[in-house]
PDB file of N, CA, C and O in Angstrom:
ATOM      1  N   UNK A   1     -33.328 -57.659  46.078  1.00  0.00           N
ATOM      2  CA  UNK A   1     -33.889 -56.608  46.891  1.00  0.00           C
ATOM      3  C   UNK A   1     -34.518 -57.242  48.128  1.00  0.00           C
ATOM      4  O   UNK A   1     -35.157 -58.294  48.121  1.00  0.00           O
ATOM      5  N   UNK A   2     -34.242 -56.418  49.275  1.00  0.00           N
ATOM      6  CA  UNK A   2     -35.077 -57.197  50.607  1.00  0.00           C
ATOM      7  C   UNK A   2     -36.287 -56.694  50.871  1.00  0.00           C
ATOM      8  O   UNK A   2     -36.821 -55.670  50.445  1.00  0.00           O
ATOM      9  N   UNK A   3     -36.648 -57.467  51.573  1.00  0.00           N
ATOM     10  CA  UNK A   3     -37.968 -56.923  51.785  1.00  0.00           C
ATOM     11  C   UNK A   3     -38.023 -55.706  52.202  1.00  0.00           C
ATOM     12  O   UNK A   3     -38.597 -54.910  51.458  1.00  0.00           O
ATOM     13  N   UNK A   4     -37.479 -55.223  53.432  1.00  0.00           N
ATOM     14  CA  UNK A   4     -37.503 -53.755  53.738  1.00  0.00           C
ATOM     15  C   UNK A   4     -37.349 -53.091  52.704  1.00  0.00           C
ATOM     16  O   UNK A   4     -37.994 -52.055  52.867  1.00  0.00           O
ATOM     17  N   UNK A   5     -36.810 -53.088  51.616  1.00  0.00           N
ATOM     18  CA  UNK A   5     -36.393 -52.004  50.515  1.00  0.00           C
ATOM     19  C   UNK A   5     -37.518 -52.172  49.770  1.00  0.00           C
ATOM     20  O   UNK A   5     -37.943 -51.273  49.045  1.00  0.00           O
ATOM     21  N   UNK A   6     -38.175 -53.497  49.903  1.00  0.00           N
ATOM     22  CA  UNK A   6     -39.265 -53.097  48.465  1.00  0.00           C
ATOM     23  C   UNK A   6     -41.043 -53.243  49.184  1.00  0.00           C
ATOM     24  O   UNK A   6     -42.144 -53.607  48.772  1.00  0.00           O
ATOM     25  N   UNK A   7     -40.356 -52.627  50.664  1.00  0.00           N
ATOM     26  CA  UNK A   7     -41.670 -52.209  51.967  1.00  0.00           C
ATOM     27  C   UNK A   7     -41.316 -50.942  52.066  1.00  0.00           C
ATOM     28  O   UNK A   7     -42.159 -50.332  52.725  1.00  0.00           O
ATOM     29  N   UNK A   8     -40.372 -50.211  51.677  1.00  0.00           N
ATOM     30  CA  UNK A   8     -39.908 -48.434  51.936  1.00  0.00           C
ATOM     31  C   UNK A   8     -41.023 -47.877  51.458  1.00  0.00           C
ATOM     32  O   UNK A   8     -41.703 -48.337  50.540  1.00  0.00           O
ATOM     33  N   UNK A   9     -41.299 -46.557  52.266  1.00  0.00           N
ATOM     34  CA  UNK A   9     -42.043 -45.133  51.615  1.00  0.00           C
ATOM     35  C   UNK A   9     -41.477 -44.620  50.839  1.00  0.00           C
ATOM     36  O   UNK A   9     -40.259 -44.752  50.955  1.00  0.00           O
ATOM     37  N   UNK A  10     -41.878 -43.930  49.866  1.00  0.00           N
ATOM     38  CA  UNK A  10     -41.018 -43.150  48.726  1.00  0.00           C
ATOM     39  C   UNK A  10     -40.472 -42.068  49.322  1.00  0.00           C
ATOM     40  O   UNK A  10     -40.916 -41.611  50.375  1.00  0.00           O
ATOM     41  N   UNK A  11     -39.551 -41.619  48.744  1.00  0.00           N
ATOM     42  CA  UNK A  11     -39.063 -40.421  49.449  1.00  0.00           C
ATOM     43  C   UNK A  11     -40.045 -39.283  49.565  1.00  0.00           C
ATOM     44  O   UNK A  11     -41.143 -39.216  49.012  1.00  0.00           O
ATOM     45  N   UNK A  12     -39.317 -38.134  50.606  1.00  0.00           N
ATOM     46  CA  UNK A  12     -40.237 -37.104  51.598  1.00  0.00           C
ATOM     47  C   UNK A  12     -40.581 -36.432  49.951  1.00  0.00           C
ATOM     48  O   UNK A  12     -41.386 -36.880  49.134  1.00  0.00           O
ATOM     49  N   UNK A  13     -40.083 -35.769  49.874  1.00  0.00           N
ATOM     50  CA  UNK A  13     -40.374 -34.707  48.805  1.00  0.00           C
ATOM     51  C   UNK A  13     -39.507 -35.027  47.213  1.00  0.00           C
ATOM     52  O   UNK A  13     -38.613 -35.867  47.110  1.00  0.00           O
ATOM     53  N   UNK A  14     -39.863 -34.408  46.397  1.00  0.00           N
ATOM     54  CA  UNK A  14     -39.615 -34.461  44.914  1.00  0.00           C
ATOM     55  C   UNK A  14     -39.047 -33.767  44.678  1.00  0.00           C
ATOM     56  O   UNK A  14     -39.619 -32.725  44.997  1.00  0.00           O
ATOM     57  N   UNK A  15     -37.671 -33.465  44.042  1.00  0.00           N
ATOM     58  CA  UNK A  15     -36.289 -33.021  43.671  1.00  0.00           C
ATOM     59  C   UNK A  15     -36.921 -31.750  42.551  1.00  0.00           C
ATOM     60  O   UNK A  15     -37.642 -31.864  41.560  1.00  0.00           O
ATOM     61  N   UNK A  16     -36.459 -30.845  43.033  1.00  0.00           N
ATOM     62  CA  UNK A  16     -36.875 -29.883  41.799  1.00  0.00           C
ATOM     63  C   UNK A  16     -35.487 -29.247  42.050  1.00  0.00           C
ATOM     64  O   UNK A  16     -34.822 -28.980  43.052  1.00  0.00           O
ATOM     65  N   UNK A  17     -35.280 -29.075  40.267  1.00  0.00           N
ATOM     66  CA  UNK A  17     -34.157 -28.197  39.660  1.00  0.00           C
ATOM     67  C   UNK A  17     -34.099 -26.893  39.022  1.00  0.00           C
ATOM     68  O   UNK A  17     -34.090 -27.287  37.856  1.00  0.00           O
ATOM     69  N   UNK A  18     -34.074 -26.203  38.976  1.00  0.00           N
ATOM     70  CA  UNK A  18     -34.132 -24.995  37.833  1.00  0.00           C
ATOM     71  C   UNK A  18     -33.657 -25.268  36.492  1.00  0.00           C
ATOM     72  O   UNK A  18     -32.632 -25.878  36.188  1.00  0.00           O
ATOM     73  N   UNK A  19     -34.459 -24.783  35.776  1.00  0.00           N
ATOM     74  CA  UNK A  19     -33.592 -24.900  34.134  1.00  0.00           C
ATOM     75  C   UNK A  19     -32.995 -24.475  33.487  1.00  0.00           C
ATOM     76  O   UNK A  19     -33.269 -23.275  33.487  1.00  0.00           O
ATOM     77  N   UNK A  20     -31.995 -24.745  32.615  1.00  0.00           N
ATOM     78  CA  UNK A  20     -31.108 -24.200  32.051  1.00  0.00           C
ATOM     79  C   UNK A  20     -31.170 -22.790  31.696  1.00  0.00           C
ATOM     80  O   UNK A  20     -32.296 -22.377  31.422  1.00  0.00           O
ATOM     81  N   UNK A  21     -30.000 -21.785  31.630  1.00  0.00           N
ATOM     82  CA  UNK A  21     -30.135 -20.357  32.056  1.00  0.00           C
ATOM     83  C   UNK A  21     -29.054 -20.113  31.386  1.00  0.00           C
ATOM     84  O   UNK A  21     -28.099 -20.845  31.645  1.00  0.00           O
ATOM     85  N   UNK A  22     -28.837 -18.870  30.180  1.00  0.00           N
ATOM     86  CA  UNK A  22     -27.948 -18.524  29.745  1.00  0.00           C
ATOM     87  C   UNK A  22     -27.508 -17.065  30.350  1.00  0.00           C
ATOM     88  O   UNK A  22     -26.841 -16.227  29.742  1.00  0.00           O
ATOM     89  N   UNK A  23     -28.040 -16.940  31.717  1.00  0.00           N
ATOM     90  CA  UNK A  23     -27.457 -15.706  32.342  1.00  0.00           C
ATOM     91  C   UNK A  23     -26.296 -15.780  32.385  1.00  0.00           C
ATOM     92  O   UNK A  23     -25.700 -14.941  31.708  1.00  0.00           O
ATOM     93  N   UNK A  24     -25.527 -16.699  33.107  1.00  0.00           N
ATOM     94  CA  UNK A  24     -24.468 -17.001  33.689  1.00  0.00           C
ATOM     95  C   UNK A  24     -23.578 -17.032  32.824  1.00  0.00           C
ATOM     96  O   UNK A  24     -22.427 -16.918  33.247  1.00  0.00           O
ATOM     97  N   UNK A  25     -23.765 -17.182  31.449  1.00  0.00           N
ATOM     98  CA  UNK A  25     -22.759 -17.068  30.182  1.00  0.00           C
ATOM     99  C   UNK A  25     -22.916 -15.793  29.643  1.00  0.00           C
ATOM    100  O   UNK A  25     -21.828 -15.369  29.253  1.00  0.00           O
ATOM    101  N   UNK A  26     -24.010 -14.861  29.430  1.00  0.00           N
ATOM    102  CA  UNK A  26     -24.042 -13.493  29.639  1.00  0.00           C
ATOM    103  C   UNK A  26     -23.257 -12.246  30.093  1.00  0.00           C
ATOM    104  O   UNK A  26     -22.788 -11.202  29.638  1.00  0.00           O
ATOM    105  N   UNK A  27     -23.405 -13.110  31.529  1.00  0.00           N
ATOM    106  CA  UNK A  27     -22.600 -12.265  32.501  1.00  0.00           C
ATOM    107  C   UNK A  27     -20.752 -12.191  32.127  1.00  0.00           C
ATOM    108  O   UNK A  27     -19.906 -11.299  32.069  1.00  0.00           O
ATOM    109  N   UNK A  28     -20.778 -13.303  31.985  1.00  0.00           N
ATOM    110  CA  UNK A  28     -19.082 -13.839  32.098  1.00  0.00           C
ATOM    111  C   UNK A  28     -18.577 -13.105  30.516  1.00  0.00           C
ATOM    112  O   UNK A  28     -17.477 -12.656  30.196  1.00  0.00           O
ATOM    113  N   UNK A  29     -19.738 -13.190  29.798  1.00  0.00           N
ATOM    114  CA  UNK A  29     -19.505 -12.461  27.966  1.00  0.00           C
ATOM    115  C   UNK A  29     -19.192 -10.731  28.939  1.00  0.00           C
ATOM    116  O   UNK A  29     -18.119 -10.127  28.954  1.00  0.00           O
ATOM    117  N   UNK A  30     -19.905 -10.496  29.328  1.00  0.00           N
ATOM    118  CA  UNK A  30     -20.174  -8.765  29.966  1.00  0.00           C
ATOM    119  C   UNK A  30     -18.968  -8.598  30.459  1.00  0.00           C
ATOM    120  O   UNK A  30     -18.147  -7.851  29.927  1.00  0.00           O
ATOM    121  N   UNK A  31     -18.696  -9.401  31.723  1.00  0.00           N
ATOM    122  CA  UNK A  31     -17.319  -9.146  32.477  1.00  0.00           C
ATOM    123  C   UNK A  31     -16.144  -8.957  31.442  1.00  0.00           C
ATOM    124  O   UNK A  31     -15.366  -8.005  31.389  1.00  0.00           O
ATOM    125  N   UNK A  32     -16.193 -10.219  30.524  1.00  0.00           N
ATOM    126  CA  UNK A  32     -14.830 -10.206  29.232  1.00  0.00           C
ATOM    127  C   UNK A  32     -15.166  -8.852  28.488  1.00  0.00           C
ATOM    128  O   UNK A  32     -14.187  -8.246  28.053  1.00  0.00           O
ATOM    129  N   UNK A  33     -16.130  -8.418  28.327  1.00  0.00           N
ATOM    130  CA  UNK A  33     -15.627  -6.866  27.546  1.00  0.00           C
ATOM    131  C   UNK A  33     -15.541  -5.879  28.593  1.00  0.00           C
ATOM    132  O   UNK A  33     -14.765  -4.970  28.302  1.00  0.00           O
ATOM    133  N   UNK A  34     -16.209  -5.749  29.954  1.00  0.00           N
ATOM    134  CA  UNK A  34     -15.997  -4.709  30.365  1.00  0.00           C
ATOM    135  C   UNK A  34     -14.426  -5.007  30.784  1.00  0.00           C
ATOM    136  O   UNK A  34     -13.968  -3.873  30.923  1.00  0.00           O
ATOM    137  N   UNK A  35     -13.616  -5.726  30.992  1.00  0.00           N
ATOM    138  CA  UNK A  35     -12.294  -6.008  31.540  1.00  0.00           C
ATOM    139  C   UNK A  35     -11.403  -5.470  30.124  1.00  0.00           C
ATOM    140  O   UNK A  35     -10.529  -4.604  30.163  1.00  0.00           O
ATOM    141  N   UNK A  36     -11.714  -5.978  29.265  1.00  0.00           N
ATOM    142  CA  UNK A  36     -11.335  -5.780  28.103  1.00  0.00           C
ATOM    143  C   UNK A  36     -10.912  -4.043  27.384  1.00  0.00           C
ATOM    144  O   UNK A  36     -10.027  -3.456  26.761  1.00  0.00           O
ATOM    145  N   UNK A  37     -12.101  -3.855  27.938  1.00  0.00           N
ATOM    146  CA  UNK A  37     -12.659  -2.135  27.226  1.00  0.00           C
ATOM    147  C   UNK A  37     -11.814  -1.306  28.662  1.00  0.00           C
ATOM    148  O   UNK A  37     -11.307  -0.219  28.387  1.00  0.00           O
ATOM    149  N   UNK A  38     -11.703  -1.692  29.803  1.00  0.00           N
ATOM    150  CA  UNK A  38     -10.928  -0.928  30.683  1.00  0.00           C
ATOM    151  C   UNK A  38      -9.085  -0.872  30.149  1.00  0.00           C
ATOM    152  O   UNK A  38      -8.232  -0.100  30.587  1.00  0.00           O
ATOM    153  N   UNK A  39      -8.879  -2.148  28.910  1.00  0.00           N
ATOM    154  CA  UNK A  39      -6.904  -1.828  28.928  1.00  0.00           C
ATOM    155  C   UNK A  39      -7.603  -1.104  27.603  1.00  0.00           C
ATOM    156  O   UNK A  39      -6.971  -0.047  27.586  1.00  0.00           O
ATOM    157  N   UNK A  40      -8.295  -1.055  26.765  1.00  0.00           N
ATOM    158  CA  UNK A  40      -8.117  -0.117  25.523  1.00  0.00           C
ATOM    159  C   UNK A  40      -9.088   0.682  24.850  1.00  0.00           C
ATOM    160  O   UNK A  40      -8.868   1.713  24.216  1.00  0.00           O
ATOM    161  N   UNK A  41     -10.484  -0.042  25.097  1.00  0.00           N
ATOM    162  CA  UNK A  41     -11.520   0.816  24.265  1.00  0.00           C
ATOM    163  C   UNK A  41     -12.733   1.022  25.142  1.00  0.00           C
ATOM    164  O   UNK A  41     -13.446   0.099  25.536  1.00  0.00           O
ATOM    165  N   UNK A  42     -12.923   2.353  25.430  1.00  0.00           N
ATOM    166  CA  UNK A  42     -13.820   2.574  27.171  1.00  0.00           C
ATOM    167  C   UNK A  42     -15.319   1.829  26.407  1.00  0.00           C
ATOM    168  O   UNK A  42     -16.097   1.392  27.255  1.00  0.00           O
ATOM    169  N   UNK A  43     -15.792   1.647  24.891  1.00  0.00           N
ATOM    170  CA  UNK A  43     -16.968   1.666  24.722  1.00  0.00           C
ATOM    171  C   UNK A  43     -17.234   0.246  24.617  1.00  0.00           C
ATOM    172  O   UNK A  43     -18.378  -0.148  24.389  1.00  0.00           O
ATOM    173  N   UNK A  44     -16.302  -0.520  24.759  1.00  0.00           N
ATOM    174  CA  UNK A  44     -16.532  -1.931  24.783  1.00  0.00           C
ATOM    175  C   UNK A  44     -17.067  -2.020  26.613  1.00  0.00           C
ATOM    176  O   UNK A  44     -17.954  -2.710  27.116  1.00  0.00           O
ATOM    177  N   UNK A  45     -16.382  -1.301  27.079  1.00  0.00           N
ATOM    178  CA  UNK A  45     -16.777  -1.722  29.070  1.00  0.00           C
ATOM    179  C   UNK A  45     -18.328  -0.910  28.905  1.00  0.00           C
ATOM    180  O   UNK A  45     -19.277  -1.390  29.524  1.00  0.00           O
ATOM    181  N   UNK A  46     -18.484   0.003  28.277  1.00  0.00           N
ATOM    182  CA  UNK A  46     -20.130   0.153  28.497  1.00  0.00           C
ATOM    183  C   UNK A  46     -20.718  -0.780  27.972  1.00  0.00           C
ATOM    184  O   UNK A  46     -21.626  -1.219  28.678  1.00  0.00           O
ATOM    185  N   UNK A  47     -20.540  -1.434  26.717  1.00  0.00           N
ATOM    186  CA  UNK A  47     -21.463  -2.267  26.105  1.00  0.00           C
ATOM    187  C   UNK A  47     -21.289  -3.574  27.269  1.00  0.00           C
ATOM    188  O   UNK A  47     -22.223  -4.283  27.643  1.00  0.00           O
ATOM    189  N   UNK A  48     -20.249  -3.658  27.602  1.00  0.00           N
ATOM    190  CA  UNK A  48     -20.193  -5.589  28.702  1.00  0.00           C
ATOM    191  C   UNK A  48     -20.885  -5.304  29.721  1.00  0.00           C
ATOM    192  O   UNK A  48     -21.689  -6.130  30.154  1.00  0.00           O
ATOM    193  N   UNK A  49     -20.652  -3.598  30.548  1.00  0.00           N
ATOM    194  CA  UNK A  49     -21.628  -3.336  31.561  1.00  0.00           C
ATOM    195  C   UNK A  49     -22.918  -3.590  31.430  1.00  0.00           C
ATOM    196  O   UNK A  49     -23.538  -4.315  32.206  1.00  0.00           O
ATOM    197  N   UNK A  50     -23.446  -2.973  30.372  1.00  0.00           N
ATOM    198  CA  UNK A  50     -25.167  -3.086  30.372  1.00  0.00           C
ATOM    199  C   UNK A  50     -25.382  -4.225  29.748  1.00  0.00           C
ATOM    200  O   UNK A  50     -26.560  -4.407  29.441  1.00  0.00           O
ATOM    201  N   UNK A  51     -24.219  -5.517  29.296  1.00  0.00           N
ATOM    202  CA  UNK A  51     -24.711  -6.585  28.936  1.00  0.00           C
ATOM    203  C   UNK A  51     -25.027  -7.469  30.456  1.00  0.00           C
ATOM    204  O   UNK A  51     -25.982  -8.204  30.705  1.00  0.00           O
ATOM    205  N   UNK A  52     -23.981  -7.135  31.244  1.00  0.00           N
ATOM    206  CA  UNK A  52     -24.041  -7.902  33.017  1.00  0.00           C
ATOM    207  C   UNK A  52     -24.995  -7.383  33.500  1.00  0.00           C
ATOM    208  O   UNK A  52     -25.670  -8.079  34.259  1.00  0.00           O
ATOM    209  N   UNK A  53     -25.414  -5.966  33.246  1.00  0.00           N
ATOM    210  CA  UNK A  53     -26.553  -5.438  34.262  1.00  0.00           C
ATOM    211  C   UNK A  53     -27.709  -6.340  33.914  1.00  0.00           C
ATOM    212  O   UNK A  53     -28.073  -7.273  34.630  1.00  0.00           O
ATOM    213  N   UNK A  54     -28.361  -5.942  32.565  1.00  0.00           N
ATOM    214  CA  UNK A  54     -29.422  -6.936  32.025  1.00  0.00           C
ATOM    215  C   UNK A  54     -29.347  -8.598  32.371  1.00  0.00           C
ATOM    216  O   UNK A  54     -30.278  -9.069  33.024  1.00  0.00           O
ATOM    217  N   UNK A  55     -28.460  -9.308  32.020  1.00  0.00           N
ATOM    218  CA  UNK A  55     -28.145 -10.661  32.539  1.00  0.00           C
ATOM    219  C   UNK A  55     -28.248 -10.842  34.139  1.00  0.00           C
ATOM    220  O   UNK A  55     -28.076 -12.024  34.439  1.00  0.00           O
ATOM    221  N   UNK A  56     -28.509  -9.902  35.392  1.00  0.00           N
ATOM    222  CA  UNK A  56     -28.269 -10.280  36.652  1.00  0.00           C
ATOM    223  C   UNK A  56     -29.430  -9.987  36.698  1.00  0.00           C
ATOM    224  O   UNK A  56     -30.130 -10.762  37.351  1.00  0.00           O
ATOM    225  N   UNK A  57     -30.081  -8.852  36.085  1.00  0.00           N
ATOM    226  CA  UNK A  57     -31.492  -8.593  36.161  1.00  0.00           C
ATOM    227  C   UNK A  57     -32.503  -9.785  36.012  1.00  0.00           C
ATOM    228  O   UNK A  57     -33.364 -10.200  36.789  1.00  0.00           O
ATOM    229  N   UNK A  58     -32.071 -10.254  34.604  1.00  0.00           N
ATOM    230  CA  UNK A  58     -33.274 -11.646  34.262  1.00  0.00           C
ATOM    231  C   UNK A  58     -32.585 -13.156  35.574  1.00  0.00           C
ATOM    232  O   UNK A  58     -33.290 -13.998  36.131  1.00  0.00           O
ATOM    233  N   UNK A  59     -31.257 -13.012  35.669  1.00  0.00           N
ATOM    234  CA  UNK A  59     -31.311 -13.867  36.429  1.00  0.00           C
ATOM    235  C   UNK A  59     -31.667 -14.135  37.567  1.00  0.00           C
ATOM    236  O   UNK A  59     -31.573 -15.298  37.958  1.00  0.00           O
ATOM    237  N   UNK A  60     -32.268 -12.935  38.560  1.00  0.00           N
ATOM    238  CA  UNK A  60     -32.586 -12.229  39.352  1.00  0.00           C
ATOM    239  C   UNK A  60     -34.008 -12.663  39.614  1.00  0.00           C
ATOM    240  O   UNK A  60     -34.368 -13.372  40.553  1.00  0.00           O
ATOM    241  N   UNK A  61     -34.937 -12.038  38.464  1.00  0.00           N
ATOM    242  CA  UNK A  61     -36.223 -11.987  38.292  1.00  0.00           C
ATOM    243  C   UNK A  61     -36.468 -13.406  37.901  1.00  0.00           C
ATOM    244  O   UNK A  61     -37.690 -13.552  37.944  1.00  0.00           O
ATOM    245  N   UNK A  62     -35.996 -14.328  37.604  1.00  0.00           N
ATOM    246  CA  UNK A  62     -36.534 -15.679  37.296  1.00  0.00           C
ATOM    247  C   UNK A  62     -36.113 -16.809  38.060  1.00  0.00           C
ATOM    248  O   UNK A  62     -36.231 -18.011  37.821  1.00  0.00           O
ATOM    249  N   UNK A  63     -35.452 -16.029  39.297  1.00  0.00           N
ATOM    250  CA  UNK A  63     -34.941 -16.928  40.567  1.00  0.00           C
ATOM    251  C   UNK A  63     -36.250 -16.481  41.409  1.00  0.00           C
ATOM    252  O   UNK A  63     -36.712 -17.292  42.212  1.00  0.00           O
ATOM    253  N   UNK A  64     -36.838 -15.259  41.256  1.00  0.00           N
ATOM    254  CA  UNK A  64     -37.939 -15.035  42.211  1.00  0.00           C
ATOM    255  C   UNK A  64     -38.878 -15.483  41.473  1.00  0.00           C
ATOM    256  O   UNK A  64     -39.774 -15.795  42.256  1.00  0.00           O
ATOM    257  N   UNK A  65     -39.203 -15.700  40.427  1.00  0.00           N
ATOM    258  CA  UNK A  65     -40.710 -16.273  39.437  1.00  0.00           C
ATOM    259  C   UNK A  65     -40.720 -17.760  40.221  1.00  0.00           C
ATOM    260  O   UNK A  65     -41.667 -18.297  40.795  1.00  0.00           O
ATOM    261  N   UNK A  66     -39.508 -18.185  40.070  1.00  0.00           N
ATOM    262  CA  UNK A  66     -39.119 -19.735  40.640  1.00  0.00           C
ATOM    263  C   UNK A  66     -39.086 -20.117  41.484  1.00  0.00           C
ATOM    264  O   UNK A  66     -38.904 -21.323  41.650  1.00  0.00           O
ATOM    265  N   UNK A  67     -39.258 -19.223  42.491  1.00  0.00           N
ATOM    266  CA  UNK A  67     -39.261 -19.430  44.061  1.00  0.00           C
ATOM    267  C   UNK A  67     -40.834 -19.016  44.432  1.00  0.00           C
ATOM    268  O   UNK A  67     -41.305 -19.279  45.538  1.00  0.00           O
ATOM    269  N   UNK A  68     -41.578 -18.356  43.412  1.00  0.00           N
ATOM    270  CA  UNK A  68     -42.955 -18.020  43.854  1.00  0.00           C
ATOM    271  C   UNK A  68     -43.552 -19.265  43.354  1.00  0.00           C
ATOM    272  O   UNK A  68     -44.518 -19.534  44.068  1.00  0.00           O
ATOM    273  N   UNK A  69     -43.384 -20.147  42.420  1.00  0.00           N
ATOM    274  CA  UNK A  69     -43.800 -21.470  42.198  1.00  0.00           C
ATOM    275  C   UNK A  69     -43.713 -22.291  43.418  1.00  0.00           C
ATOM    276  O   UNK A  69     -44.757 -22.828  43.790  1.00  0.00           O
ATOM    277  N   UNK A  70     -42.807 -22.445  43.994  1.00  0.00           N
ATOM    278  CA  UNK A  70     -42.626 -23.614  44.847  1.00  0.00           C
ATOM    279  C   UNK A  70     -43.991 -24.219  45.826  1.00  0.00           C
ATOM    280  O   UNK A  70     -45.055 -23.600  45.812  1.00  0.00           O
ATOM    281  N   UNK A  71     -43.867 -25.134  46.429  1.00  0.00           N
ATOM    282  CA  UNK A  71     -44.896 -25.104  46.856  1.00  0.00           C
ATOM    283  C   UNK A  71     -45.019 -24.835  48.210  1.00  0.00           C
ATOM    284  O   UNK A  71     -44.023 -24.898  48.931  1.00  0.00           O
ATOM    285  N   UNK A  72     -46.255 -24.503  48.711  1.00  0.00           N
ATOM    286  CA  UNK A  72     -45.496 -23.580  50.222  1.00  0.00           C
ATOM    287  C   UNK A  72     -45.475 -24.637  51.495  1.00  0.00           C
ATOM    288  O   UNK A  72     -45.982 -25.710  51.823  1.00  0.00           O
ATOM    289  N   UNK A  73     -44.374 -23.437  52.101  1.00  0.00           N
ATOM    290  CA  UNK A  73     -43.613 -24.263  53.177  1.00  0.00           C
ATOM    291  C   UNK A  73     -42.291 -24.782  52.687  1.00  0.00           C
ATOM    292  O   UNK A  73     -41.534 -25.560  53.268  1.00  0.00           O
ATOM    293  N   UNK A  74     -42.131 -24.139  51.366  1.00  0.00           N
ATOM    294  CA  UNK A  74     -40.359 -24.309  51.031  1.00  0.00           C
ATOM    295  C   UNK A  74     -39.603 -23.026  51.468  1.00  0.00           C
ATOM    296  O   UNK A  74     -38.383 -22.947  51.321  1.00  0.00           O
TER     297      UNK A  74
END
């Protein structure tokens, strides 16, 4: 290591991720029955509908919980 590298500032800011989220597998479960329930059984596309509605909802609401954390000036 050279000197400059072990004279560096740490980096500007600290990497933040979101955490794991089973919306997104929710949704894609919702889409497969409502697609499903449209070639044969209409009550399977209501049940996948209000499974996607609910799933965009929480994914929705916990992208804004997560964004009211940040720290400001993000």
């Amino acid at each position: 290591m050279s000197d400059q590298e072990q004279n560096a500032e740490p980096a500007g800011e600290k990497i933040r991720l979101p955490g794991g989220s089973l919306q997104p597998v929710l949704i894609a479960v919702g889409l497969s029955l409502l697609l499903i329930g449209v070639l044969d059984l209409w009550y399977l596309s209501v049940i996948g509908l209000l499974i996607m509605v609910v799933a965009i909802y929480g994914w929705i609401r916990n992208a804004i919980r997560e964004h009211g954390e940040l720290p400001s000036g993000h």
